[in-house]
C-alpha positions as CSV (number, residue, x, y, z in Angstrom):
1,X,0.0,0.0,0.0
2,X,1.5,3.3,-1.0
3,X,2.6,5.6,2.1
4,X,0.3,8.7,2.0
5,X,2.0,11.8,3.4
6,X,0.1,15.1,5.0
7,X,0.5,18.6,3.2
8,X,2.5,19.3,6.6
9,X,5.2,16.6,6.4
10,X,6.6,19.6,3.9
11,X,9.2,21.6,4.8
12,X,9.3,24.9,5.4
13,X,12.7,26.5,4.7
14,X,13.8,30.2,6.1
15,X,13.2,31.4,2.5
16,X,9.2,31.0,2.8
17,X,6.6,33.4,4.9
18,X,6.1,33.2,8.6
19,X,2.5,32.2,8.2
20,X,3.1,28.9,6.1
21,X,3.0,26.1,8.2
22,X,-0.6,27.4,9.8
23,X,-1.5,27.5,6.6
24,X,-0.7,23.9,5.7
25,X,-2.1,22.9,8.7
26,X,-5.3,24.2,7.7
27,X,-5.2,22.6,4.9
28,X,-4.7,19.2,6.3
29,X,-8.1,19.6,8.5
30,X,-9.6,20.9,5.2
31,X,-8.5,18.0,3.8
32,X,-9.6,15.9,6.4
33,X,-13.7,17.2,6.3
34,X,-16.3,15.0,5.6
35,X,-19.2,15.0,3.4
36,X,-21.6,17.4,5.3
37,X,-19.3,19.4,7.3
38,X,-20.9,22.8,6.7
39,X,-24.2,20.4,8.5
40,X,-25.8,21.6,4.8
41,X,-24.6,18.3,3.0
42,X,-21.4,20.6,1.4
43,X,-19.1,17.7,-0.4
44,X,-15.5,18.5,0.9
45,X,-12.8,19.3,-1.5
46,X,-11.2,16.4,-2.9
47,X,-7.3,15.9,-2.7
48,X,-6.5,17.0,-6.1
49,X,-8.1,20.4,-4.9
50,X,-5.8,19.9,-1.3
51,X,-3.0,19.4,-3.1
52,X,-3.4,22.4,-5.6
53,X,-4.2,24.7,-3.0
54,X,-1.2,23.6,-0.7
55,X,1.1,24.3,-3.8
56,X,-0.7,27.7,-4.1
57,X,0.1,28.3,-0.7
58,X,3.8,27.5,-0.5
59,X,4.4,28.7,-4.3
60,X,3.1,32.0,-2.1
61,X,5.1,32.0,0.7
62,X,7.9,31.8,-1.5
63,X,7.2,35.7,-2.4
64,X,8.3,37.5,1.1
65,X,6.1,39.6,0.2
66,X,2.8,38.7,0.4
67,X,0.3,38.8,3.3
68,X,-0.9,36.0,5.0
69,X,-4.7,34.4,3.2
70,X,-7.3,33.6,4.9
71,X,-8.1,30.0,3.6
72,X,-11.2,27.9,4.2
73,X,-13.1,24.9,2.3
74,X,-16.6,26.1,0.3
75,X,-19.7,24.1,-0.1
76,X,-19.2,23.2,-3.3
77,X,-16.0,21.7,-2.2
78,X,-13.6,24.0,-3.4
79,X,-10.7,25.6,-1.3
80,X,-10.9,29.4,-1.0
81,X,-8.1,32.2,-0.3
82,X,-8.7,36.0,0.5
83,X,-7.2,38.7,1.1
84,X,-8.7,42.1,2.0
85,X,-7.2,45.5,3.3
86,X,-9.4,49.2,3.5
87,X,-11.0,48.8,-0.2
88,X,-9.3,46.0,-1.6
89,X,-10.2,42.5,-1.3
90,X,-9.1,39.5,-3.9
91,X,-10.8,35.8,-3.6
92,X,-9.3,32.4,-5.9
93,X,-11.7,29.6,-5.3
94,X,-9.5,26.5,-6.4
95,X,-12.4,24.0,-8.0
96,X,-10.5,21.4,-8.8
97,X,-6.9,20.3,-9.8
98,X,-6.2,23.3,-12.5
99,X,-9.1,25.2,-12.5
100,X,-10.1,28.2,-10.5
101,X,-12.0,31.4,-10.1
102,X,-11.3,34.8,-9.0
103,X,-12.7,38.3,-8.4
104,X,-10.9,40.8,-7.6
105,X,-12.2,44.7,-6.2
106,X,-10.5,48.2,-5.6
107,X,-13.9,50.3,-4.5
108,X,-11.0,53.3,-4.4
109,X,-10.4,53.1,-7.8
110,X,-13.7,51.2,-8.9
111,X,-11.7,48.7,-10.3
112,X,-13.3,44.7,-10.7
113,X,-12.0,41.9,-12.2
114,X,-13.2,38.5,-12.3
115,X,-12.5,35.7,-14.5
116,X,-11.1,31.9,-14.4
117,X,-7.7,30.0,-14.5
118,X,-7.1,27.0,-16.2
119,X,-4.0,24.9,-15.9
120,X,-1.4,26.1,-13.9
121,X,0.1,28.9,-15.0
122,X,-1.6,31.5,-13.4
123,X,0.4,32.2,-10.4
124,X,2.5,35.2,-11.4
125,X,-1.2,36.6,-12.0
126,X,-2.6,35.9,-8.4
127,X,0.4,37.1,-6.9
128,X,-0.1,40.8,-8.8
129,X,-3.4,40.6,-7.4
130,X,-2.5,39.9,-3.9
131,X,0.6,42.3,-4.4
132,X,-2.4,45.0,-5.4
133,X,-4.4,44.3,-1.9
134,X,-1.6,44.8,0.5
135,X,1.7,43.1,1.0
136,X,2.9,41.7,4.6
137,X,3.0,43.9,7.3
C-alpha cells in the first residue's frame, strides 16, 4: 500500500513566509472534512483540490512579500483564499486540480476583475493581485 504523506510533512525553509506552516495545517483539516461538514450536506474538496491549493500556498510563501490568506473549504468543495485590506479585497476559489475562479475589487479606484484560470500557470497573476491588496506587514 503506497505511504500517504500530509501537506505538513513539507518543509518549510527560512526562504518561505512566517504564516506557512498554519496555513498547511489548515489545509490538512480541510483535507480531512467529511461530506456534510458545513451540516448543509457541502461535499469536501477532494485531494486533487488539497494538493493544488497547498502548492498555491507554499508557491506564495515563497514571495516575502505577500500577506498571510485567509483560507477555508466552500460548499461546493472547493478551497478558497482571500485577502482584503481598507478597499481592496481579492478571492481564488481552487475547483479542482487546475481550475479556478477569481474576483478581484478596488472600490478606491472602482476597479473589478473577475474571471477563471485553467491549468497552472496563473500564479505570477494571483500574486499581482494579492501584491495589489496589501503586502505583509
Amino acid at each position: 500500500m503506497a505511504s500517504v504523506h500530509k501537506i505538513t510533512d513539507a518543509r518549510c525553509t527560512g526562504d518561505t513566509a512566517p504564516w506557512l506552516p498554519d496555513a498547511l495545517r489548515q489545509l490538512e483539516a480541510i483535507r480531512q472534512l467529511r461530506p456534510g461538514w458545513d451540516s448543509r450536506g457541502a461535499a469536501p474538496p477532494n485531494a486533487a483540490t488539497v494538493t493544488s491549493a497547498a502548492g498555491l500556498a507554499k508557491a506564495l510563501a515563497a514571495a516575502a512579500d505577500i500577506a498571510r490568506p485567509h483560507i477555508h473549504p466552500t460548499p461546493s468543495g472547493g478551497v478558497q483564499f482571500e485577502w482584503e485590506a481598507g478597499p481592496r479585497y481579492f478571492e481564488i476559489e481552487l475547483l479542482d486540480g487546475a481550475t479556478a475562479k477569481y474576483y478581484f475589487e478596488d472600490r478606491d479606484a472602482r476597479d473589478e476583475a473577475e474571471g477563471t484560470f485553467r491549468g497552472l500557470d496563473w500564479l505570477s497573476a494571483v500574486a499581482g493581485y494579492v501584491r495589489r491588496v496589501g503586502s505583509a506587514s
